[in-house]
Every structure is written in C-alpha cells, then in structure tokens.
C-alpha positions in Angstrom: 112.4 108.6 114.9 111.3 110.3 111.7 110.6 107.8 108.3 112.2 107.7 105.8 110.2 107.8 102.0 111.2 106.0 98.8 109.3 106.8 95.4 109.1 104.9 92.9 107.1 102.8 90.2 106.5 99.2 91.3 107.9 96.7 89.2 106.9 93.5 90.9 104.9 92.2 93.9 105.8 88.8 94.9 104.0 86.0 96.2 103.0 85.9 99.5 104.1 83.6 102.1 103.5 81.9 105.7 106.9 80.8 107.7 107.2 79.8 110.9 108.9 81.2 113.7 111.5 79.1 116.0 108.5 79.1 118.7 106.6 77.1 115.6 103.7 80.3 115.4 103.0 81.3 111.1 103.5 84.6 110.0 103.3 86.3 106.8 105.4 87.9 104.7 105.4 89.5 101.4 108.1 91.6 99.0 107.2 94.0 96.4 110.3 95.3 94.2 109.9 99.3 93.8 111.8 101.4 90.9 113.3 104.6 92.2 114.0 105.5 88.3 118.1 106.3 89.4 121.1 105.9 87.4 122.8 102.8 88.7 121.2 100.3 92.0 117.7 102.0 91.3 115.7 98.8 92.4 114.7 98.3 96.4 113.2 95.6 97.8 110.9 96.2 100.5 109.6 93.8 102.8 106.0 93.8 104.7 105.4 91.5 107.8 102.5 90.5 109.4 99.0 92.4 109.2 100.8 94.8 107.2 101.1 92.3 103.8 97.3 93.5 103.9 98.3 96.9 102.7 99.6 95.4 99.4 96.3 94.9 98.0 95.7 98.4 97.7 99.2 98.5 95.6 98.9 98.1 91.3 102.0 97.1 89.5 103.4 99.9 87.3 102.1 102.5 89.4 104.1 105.0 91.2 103.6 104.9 95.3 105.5 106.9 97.6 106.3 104.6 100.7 107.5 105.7 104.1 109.7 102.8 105.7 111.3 102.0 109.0 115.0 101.4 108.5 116.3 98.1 110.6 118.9 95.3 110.6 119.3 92.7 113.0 122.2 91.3 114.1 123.0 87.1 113.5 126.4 85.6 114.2 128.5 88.8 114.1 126.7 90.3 110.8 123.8 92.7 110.2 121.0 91.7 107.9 
C-alpha cells in the first residue's frame, strides 16, 4: 500500500503521554497539529504511537515538514474511529 503525504507548517506539538492498554502494558503517544495552509478544515491532527513519538524531537514548531502517513480506522461498537 503506497503512503499517503500531508505538507504543512506545524502549529502545535502536544504533550506526550503513557496509557495503558486493557492487558495493563504503558505505551506512548503523542499528537502534533500540522497546517496544510487550505481554504476551509486546513488543520490535521496526526497521531504517533510507540517508538515512533521519538521522531518528534527532530520536529520544530513553525516549520514546514512533509509527512508520509498510514491511513487507518478501527472499528468499536458499530463505528469507525
């Protein structure tokens, strides 16, 4: 399956945080909110789990990044998330 990019400037990089898992292991996770500089819904939010929260460090606020994502939903009492 081939990825798909999003460009933009990034406007905010939340906080990171540990949760737990229903089997009661920690993992991390960690949002960053990325400007695709669009006319109307130009904001995405996208999500990095596990080891890959380390690749935020490398990420400055204000600057421009082009990302290449994996697009998934997971389905949880009849709706898609």
């Amino acid at each position: 399956m081939d990825n798909t990019s999003i460009k933009g400037r990034v406007v905010k990089i939340k906080n990171l945080e540990t949760k737990k898992t229903k089997k009661g292991t920690d993992f991390t996770i960690q949002e960053i909110i990325v400007d695709q500089n669009k006319n109307y819904n130009s904001e995405v939010c996208l999500v990095f789990l596990g080891d890959n929260v380390d690749l935020i460090k490398r990420i400055n606020e204000g600057e421009v990044y082009e990302f290449y994502i994996n697009i998934s939903s997971r389905e949880h009492n009849e709706k898609h998330y």
